[in-house]
N, C-alpha and C positions, 0 to 999 in steps of 0.2 A: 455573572456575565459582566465583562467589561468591556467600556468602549474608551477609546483613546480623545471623544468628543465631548466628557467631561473631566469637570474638574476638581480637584480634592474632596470638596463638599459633595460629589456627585451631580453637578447640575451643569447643563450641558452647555458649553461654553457660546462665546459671540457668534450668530453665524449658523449656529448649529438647533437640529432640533429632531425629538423622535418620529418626524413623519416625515421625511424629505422628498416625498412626492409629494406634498401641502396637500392642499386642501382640493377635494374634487371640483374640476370644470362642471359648470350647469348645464345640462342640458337645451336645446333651442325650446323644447316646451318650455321645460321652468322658469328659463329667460322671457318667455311670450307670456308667460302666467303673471309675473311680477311684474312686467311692464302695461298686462292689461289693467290688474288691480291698480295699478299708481293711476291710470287713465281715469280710473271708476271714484278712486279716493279723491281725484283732483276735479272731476266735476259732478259728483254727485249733490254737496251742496249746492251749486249754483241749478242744478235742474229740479230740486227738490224744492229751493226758494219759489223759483221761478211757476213751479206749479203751484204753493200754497200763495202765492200772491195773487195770481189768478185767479188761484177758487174764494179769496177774499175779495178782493177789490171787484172785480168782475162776475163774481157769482157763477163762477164754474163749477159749482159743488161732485159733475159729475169725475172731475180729475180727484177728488180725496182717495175715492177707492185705488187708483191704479199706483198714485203719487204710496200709499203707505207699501200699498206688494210692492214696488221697486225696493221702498226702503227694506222691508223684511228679507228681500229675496239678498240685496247686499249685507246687510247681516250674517245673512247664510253664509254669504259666499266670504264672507271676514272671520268665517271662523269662529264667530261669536253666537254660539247656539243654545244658549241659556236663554229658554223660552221666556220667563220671567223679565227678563230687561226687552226682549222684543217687545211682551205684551205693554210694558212700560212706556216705550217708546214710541209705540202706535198711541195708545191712550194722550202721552205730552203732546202729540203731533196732534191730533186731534183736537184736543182742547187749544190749542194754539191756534188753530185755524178758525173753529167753532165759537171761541171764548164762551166754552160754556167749562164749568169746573165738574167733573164728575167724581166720586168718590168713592 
């Protein structure tokens, strides 16, 4: 097969390329997906602070449980399902709020 859009070496000149319809348009979901996760990425630290500050300074102990299922459920939803580092991350979270060291 030859095409007239490469060049001696075979590689397809300036300009040119084997998919000329590029790359697929996103979808309005997919667009909505990635725009919500940046929202989730971009303030989930500061709500996450904001609750373990709380449950320290103020003694809201009852926010730890909901404060760790947010984090777990954004985990999920990151695509990050390796139950082992959740369980890891709930435990650091924990001990960080608690200052207790468990092992």
């Amino acid at each position: 097969m030859t095409s007239t859009t490469r060049d001696s070496n075979g590689r397809f000149g300036a300009g040119h390329n084997a998919n000329p319809a590029g790359r697929p348009r996103l979808t309005e979901a997919e667009i909505a997906t990635r725009e919500c996760l940046k929202v989730i990425d971009q303030t989930t630290p500061l709500l996450l602070a904001k609750a373990f500050e709380r449950i320290e300074h103020l003694g809201e102990t009852d926010l730890m449980g909901p404060a760790l299922n947010v984090l777990a459920e954004i985990l999920k939803a990151r695509n990050l399902d390796a139950e082992q580092r959740m369980r890891d991350e709930r435990l650091a979270l924990a001990e960080l709020c608690t200052g207790a060291v468990t092992h």
